[in-house]
C-alpha positions as CSV (number, residue, x, y, z in Angstrom):
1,X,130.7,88.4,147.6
2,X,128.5,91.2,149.0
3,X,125.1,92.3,148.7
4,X,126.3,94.8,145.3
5,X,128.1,92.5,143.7
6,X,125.6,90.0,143.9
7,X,123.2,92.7,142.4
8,X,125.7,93.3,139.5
9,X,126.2,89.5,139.0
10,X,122.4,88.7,138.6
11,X,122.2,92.0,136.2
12,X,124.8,90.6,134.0
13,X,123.1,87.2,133.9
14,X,120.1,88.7,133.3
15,X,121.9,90.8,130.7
16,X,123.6,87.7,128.8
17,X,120.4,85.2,128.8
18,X,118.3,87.9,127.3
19,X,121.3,88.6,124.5
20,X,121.4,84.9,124.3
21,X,117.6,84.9,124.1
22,X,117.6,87.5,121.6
23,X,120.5,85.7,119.4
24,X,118.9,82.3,119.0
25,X,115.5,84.5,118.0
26,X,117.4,86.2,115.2
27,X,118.8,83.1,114.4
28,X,115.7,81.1,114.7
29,X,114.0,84.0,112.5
30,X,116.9,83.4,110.1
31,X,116.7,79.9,109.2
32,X,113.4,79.7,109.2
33,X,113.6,82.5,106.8
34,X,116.3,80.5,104.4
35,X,114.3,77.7,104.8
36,X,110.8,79.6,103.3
37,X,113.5,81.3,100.7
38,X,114.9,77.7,99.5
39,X,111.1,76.1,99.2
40,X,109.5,79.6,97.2
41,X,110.8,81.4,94.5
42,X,111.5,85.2,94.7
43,X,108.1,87.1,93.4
44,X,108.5,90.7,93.5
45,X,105.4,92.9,93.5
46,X,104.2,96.4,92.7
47,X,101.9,97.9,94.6
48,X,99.7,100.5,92.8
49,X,96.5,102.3,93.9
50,X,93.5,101.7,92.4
51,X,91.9,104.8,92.1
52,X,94.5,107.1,91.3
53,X,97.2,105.0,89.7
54,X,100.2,106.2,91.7
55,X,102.8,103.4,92.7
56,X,104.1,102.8,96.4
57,X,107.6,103.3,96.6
58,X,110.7,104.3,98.8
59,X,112.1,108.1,98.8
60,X,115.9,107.9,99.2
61,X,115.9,108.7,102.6
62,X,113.9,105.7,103.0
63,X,110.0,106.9,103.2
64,X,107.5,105.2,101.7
65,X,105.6,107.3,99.6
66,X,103.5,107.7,96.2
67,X,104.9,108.2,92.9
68,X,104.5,107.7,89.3
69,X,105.2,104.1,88.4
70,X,108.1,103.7,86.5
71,X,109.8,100.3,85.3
72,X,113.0,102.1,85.1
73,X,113.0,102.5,89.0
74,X,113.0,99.9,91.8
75,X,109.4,100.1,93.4
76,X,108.7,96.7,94.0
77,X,108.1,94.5,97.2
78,X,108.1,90.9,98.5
79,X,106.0,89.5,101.2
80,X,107.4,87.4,104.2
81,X,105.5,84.3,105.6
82,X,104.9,86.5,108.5
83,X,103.2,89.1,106.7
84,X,106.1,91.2,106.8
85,X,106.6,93.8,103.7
86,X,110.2,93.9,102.1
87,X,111.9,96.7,99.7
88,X,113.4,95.0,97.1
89,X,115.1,91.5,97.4
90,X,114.7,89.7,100.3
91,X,118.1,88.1,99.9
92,X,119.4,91.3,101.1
93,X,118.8,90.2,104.6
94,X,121.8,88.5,104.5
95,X,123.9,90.8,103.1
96,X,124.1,88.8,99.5
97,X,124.3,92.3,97.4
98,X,121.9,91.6,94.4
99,X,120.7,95.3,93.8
100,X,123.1,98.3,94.4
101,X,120.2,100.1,96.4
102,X,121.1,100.7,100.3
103,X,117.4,100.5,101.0
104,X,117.2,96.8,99.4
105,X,116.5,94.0,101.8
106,X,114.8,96.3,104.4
107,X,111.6,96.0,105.6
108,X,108.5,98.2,106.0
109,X,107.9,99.5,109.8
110,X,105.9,102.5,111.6
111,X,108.0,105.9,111.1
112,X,107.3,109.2,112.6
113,X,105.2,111.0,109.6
114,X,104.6,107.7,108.1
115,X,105.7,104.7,107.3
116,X,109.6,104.1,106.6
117,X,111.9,101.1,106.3
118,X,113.7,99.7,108.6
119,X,115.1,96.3,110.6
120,X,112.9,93.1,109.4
121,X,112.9,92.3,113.0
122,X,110.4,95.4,114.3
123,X,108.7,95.5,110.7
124,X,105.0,95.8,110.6
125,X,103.0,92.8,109.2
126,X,100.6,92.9,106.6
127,X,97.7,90.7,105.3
128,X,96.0,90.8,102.0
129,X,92.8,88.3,102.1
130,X,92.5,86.3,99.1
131,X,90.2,88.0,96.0
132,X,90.9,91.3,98.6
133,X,92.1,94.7,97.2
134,X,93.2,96.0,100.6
135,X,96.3,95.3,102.6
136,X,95.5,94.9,106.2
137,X,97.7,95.5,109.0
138,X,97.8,92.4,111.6
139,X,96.7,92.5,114.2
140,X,94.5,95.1,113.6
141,X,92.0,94.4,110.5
142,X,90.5,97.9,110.2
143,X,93.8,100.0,109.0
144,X,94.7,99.9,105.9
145,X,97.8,101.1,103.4
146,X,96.7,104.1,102.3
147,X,98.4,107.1,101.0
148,X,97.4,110.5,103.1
149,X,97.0,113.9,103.5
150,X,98.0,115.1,106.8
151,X,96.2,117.8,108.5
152,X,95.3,119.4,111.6
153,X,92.4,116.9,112.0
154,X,94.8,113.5,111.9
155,X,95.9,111.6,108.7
156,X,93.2,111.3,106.1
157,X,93.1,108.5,102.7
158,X,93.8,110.4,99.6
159,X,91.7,109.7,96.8
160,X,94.3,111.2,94.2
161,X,97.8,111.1,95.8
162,X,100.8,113.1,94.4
163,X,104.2,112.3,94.0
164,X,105.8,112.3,97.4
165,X,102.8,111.8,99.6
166,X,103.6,110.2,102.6
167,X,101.8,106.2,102.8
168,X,100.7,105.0,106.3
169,X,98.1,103.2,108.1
170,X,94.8,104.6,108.2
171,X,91.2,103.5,108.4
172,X,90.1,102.0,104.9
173,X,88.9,103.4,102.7
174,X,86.8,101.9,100.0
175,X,88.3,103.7,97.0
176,X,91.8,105.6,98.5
177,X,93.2,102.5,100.1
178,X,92.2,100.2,97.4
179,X,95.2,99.0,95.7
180,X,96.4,96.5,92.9
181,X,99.1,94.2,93.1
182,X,101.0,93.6,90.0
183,X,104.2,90.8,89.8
184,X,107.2,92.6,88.5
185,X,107.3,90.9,85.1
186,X,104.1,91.8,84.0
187,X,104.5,95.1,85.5
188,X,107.6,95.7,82.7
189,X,105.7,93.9,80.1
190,X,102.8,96.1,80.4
191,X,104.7,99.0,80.5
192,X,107.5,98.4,78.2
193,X,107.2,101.5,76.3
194,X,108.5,103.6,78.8
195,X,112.1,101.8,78.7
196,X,112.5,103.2,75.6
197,X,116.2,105.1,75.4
198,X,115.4,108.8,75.8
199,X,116.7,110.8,73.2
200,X,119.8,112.6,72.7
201,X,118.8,115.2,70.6
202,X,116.3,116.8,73.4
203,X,118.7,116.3,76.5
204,X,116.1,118.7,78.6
205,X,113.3,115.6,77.8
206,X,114.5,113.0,80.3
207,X,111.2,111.5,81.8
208,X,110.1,108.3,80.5
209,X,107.8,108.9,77.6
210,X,110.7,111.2,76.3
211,X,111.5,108.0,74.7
212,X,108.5,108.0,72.7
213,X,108.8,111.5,71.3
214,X,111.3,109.8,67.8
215,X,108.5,110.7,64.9
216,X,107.9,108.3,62.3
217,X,108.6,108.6,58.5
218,X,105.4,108.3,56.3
219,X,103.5,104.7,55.4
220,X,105.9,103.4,52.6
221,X,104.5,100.8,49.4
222,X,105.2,97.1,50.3
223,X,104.9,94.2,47.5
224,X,102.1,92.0,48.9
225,X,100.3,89.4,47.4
226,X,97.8,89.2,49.9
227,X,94.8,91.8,48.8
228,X,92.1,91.6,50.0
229,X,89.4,90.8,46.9
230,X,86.2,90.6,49.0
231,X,85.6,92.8,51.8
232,X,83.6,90.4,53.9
233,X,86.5,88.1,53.7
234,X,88.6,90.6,55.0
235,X,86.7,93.4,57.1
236,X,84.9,92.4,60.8
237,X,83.2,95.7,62.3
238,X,84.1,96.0,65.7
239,X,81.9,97.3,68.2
240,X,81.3,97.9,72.0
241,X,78.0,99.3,73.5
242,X,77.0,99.5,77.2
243,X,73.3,98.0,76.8
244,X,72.0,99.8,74.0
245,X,71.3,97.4,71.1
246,X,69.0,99.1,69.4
247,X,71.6,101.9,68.4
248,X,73.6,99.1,67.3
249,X,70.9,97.6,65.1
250,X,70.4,101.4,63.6
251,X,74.3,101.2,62.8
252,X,74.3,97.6,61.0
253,X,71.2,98.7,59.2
254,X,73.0,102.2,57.6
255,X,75.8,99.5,56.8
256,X,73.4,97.1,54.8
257,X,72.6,100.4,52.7
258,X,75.2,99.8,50.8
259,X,75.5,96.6,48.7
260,X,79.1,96.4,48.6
261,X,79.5,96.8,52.5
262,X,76.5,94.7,53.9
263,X,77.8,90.9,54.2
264,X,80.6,92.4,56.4
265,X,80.6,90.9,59.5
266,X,79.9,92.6,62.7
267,X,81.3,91.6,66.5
268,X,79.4,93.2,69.2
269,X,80.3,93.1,72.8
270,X,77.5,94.4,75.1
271,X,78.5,94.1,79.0
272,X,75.9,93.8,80.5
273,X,73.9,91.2,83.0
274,X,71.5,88.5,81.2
275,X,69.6,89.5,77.8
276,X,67.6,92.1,76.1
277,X,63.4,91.9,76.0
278,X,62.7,88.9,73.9
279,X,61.5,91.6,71.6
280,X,65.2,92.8,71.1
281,X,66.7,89.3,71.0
282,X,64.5,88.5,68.3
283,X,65.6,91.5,66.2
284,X,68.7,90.6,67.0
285,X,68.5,87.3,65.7
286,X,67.1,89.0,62.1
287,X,71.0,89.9,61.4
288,X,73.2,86.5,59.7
289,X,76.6,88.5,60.1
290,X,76.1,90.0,63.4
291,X,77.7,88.3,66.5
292,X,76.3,89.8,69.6
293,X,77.5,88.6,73.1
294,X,76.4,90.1,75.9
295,X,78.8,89.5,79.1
296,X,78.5,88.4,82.7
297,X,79.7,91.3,84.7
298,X,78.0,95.0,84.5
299,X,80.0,98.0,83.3
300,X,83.8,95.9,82.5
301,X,84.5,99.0,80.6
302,X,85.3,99.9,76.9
303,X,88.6,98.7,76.7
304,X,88.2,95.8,78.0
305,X,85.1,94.5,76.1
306,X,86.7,96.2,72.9
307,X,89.4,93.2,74.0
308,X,86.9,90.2,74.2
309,X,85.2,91.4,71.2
310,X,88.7,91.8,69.2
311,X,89.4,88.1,70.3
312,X,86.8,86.9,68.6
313,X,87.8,88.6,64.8
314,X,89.0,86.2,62.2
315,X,89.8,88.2,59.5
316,X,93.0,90.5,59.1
317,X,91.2,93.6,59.4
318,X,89.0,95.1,62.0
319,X,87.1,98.5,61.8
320,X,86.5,100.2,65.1
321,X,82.8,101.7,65.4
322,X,80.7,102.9,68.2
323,X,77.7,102.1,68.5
324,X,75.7,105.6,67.6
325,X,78.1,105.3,64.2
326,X,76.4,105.6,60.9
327,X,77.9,105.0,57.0
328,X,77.7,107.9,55.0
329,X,78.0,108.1,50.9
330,X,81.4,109.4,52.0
331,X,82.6,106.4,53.6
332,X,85.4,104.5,52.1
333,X,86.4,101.2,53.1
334,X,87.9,100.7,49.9
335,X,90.9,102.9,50.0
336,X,91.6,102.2,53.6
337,X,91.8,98.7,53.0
338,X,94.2,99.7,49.6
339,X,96.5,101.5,52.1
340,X,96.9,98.3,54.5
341,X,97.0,96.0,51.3
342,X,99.7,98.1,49.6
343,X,102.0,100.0,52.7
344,X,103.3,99.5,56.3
345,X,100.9,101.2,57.8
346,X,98.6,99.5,60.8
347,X,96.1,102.0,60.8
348,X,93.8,104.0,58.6
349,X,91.8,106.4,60.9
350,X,89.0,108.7,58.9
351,X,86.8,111.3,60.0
352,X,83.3,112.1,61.5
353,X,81.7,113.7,59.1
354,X,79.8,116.1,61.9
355,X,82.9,116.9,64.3
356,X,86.1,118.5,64.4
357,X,89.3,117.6,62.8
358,X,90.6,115.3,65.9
359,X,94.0,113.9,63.8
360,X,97.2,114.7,66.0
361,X,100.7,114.1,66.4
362,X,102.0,113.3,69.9
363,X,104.6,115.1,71.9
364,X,106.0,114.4,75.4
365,X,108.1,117.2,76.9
366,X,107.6,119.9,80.0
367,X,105.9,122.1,80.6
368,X,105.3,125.8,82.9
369,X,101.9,126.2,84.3
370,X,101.5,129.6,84.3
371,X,99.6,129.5,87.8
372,X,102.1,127.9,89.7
373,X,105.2,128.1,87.6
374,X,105.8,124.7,88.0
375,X,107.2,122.9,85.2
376,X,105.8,119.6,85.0
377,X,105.9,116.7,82.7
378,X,103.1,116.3,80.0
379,X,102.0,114.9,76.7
380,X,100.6,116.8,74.3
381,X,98.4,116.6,70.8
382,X,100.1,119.2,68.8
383,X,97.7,121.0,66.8
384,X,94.7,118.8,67.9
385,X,92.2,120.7,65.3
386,X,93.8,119.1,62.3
387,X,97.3,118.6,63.3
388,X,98.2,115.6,60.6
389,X,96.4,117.8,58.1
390,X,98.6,120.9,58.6
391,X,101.8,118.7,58.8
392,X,100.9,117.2,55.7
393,X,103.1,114.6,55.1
394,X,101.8,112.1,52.5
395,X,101.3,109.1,51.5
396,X,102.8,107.2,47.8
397,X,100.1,107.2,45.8
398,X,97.8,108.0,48.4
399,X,98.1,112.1,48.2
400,X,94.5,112.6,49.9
401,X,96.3,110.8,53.2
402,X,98.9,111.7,55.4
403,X,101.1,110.7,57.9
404,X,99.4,110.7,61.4
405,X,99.7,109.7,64.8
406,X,96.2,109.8,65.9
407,X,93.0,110.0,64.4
408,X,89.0,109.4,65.4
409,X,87.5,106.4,66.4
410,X,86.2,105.3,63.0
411,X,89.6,103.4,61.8
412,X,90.5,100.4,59.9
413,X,93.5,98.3,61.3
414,X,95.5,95.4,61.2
415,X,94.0,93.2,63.8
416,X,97.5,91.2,64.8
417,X,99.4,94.8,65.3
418,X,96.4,96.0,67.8
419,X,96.7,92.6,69.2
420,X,100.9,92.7,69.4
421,X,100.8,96.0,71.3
422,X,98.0,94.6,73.6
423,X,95.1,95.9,72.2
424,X,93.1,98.5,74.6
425,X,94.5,99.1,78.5
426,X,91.5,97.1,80.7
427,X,92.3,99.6,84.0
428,X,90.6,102.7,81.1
429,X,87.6,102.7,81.4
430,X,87.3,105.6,79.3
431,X,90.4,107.6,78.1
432,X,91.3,104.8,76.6
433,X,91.5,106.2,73.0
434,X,94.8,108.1,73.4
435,X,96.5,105.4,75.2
436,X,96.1,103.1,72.2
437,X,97.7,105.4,69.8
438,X,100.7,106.4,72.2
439,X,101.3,102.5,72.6
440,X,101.6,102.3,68.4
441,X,103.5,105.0,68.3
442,X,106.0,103.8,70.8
443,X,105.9,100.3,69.1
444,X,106.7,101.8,65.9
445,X,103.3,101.1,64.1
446,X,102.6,103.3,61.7
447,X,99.4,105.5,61.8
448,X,97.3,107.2,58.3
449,X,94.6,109.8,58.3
450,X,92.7,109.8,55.1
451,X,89.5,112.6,55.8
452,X,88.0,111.9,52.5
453,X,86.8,108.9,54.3
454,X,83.8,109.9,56.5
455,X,81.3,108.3,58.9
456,X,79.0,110.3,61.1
457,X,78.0,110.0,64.7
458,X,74.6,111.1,66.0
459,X,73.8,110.6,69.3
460,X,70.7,109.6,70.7
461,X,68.5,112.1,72.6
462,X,68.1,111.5,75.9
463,X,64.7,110.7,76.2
464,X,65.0,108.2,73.3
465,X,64.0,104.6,73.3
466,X,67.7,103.8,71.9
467,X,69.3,105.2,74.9
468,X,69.8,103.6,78.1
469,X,68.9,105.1,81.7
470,X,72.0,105.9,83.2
471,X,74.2,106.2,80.4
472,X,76.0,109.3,80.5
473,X,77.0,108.6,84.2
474,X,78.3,104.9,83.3
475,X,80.2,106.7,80.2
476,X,81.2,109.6,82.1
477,X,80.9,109.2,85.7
478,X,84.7,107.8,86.3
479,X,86.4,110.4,83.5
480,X,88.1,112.4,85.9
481,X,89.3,109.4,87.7
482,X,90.4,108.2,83.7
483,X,91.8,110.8,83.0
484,X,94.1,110.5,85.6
485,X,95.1,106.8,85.8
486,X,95.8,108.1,81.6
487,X,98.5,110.7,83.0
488,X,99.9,108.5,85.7
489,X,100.1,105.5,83.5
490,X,102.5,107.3,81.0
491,X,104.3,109.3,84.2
492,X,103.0,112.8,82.7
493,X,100.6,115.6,84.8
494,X,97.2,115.8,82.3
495,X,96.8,119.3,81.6
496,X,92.8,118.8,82.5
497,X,94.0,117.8,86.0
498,X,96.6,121.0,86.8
499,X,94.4,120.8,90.1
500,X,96.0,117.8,91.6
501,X,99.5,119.3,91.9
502,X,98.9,123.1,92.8
C-alpha cells in the first residue's frame, strides 16, 4: 500500500468513527429523550409577552415571530431537559405524526434575521429561572427572547411588537423581553370565546371575534319563585379603590341616606400595603355592613381586586360601584333587582347621572384606516353616545329598559354569571370594563340598560384630602399599554392605537 492510499485509508477511518461517533450521539440523545418523554407528561406552553400581549409563534416558512394569540392556531411550545425549545409536539421527533403541521417536532435555533426552526440537534437552549419572567439563553445569561426592530444600529427589544416581527436574542429588557408563560389548556379556557364558529351570514368577517358579532334577542319573563323580598338579603355593593378610603366612606354614607338602601352590605377591596392612620381605621370600624380588606401587594390592579372582592359576596346579586360613586334620588335598585328577579337577563347597567350616554352594542368586523389604507381588524361600540337607547329594543313589562350590550359602571348583576364567565381579566389593569361585557356577550349573557336609574360620579379634586398622591398615574399611567393588551387579547387593532401598525 503506498504512501496515498494509506492517506485515503486513514481519511476514511477517520471519516467512519466520526459517523459512528455521531450515530451513537443521536442515538444516545434519542433514548435519553424517550426515556425523559416516558417519565413526564407532554405540557405544551404559550409564550406571550408581557407588555404588549402578542404571542410567539412560527410563520409558515418557519420564523419565529409575534402575532396575535389565537387558540384556533398552533402557537405553543415544549421545553426539552436540555433547555432546548420545541414547536409543537415533541413526539414529532420521531416521526409519530400527531399534528398535520410540517413545522411540528422542530426545534428553535439561530437563523439569519432571527430565530427559525430547525434540527433539535443544533437548537439553541433556553433557561427560565424559577419565579423568572425572562427566558435566558445558556450559556450566555444576559440575552434574552425578545421580539425586535431591526435597524441600522443592530436589533433592538420592542416594547409593542406587531404581527410578523421577527423574535431573536437580544440584551433584556426589563419590559420588551418580559414574557408570560401560559400551559395550553388554560390558554383555551381563558380564551374560549374566540372558538366561537364564525358566521355565515358575514363571510368577509373571518377573524376570531367574528364569532361573537350573533346579537342577542331582548331579556325575556321567566317564572321564579326566588324574589328577592329584602334588599340586604339580596344586594352586596361591590367596590375597588386604590388607597382612598375616605371616598369610600363618602359613598357608603350617600347610601345610608336612604332608609331602604342602608343595611346593604358593602365589600371593599383596597390594594394596598399595611393599614390606613388609626384615624381612618377607626372610622372605618364605625360601618356594621362594610367589609374592608386591604391586600398585601401594591397596585394588583382593578380587575383583579374587583375578583377577590367578588369572592367574598354571598348574596345573588352584586352592584358594581367605584369608589367616587354617590346615590342619587334617582337611583333605583328596585327595578333592577325586578328585572333579574323576573327575566333572563344577567345584567342591569344604569346611568351616571353627570356623564354621557355610554350604553353600546358591540361589533367586530374590518376596517380601512384612511391614512394607510390598511384594512385591519377591529371592534367597535356602535353608537357609543346612546347606542342601546337609539336601538331601542325593550324589555316585557319593562318599557323604560332596553336591550343592551354594554352599559356604565354602576350595574346590578347576577353574581354566579360574572363568576361563570370569569369575572374581570387580572392581566387589565385598566380597560378592563369592555372586556367584561364582550366576554357576556360571547357567553350569551344577556345585558339591560335602564337610564331611569341614576347614580352620579364626582371626582375628588386633586388637592383634596380624599385623594391619594399619585393617583392619576397608578389609574392611568399603564392605559396605553391596556389598551393594547385589550386589542391584542381579542386579536383586533384598537382604533386609539392606529400608531402601532402604520
Amino acid at each position: 500500500m503506498n504512501r496515498i492510499q494509506k492517506h485515503v485509508f486513514s481519511g476514511l477511518l477517520l471519516l467512519a468513527i466520526s459517523a459512528f461517533t455521531l450515530f451513537q450521539f443521536l442515538l444516545n440523545y434519542d433514548i435519553k429523550l424517550e426515556i425523559w418523554m416516558s417519565q413526564h407528561p407532554v405540557a405544551f406552553y404559550r409564550i406571550e409577552m408581557w407588555f404588549g400581549g402578542k404571542c410567539i409563534g412560527v410563520s409558515p416558512q418557519g420564523r419565529v415571530e409575534t402575532m396575535f394569540c389565537n387558540p384556533r392556531d398552533k402557537q405553543y411550545f415544549q421545553f426539552l431537559p436540555d433547555g432546548k425549545l420545541v414547536f409543537g409536539d415533541v413526539r414529532n421527533i420521531y416521526g409519530n405524526s400527531y399534528h398535520d403541521n410540517d413545522s411540528s417536532g422542530k426545534c428553535v435555533k439561530e437563523g439569519t434575521l432571527g430565530l427559525e426552526l430547525g434540527d433539535c440537534i443544533v437548537a439553541l437552549k433556553f433557561h427560565l429561572p424559577p419565579n423568572s419572567s425572562f427566558l435566558y439563553s445558556q450559556p450566555s445569561p444576559h440575552k434574552c427572547l425578545s421580539p425586535v426592530n431591526i435597524t441600522s444600529e443592530g436589533l433592538i427589544p420592542k416594547l409593542f411588537p406587531i404581527n410578523h416581527d421577527p423574535v431573536t436574542l437580544t440584551s433584556c429588557d426589563q419590559d420588551a423581553s418580559r414574557i408570560t408563560l401560559y400551559k395550553e389548556a388554560e390558554f383555551q379556557e381563558d380564551r374560549k370565546y374566540l372558538k366561537l364558529p364564525l358566521p355565515t351570514s358575514n363571510p368577509e368577517c373571518d377573524f376570531p371575534g367574528c364569532g361573537i358579532n350573533s346579537p342577542l334577542p331582548p331579556a325575556s319573563l321567566v317564572r321564579t319563585t326566588d324574589r328577592c323580598i329584602v334588599l340586604s338579603n339580596c344586594i352586596t355593593v361591590l367596590t375597588k379603590t386604590a388607597r382612598r378610603p375616605l371616598l369610600v366612606l363618602r359613598m357608603i354614607d350617600s347610601i345610608r341616606k336612604f332608609e331602604k338602601y342602608r343595611d346593604i352590605p358593602v365589600v371593599v377591596y383596597d390594594d394596598g400595603i399595611g393599614p390606613h392612620s388609626e384615624e381612618i381605621m377607626k372610622k372605618i370600624a364605625e360601618y356594621p355592613n362594610l367589609r374592608y380588606v386591604i391586600g398585601e401587594e401594591r397596585d394588583i390592579g382593578i380587575s383583579q381586586g374587583r375578583n377577590l372582592g367578588l369572592q367574598l359576596v354571598r348574596t345573588k346579586y352584586f352592584l358594581l360601584l367605584d369608589d367616587d360613586n354617590l346615590f342619587l334620588p334617582s337611583t333605583n335598585l328596585e327595578i333592577l333587582v325586578e328585572i333579574l328577579d323576573t327575566t333572563d337577563a344577567s345584567l342591569v347597567g344604569g346611568k351616571y347621572s353627570n356623564q354621557m350616554d355610554f350604553s353600546a352594542l358591540l361589533k367586530f368586523d374590518y376596517q380601512t384606516v384612511k391614512m394607510t389604507n390598511k384594512t385591519l381588524p377591529q371592534l367597535r361600540t356602535h353608537n357609543k353616545k346612546g347606542g342601546c337607547r337609539s336601538a331601542n329594543d325593550t324589555i316585557p313589562t319593562f318599557p323604560q329598559c332596553m336591550r343592551c350590550e354594554v352599559t356604565a359602571n354602576n350595574f346590578l348583576a347576577k353574581t354566579r354569571d360574572v363568576i361563570e364567565v370569569g369575572g374581570w381579566s387580572k392581566e387589565l389593569k385598566a380597560q378592563e370594563h369592555l372586556d367584561l361585557f364582550v366576554r357576556l356577550k360571547a357567553a350569551r349573557k344577556k345585558v339591560v340598560y335602564c337610564p331611569s336609574h341614576q347614580v352620579a360620579n364626582v371626582k375628588p379634586f386633586y388637592n383634596s384630602a380624599m385623594q391619594v398622591k399619585g393617583y392619576h398615574s397608578l389609574r392611568h399611567g399603564k392605559s396605553k399599554q391596556m389598551r393594547i393588551l385589550f386589542s391584542n387579547r381579542w386579536n383586533v387593532v384598537h382604533r386609539y392605537d392606529y400608531e402601532e401598525v402604520l
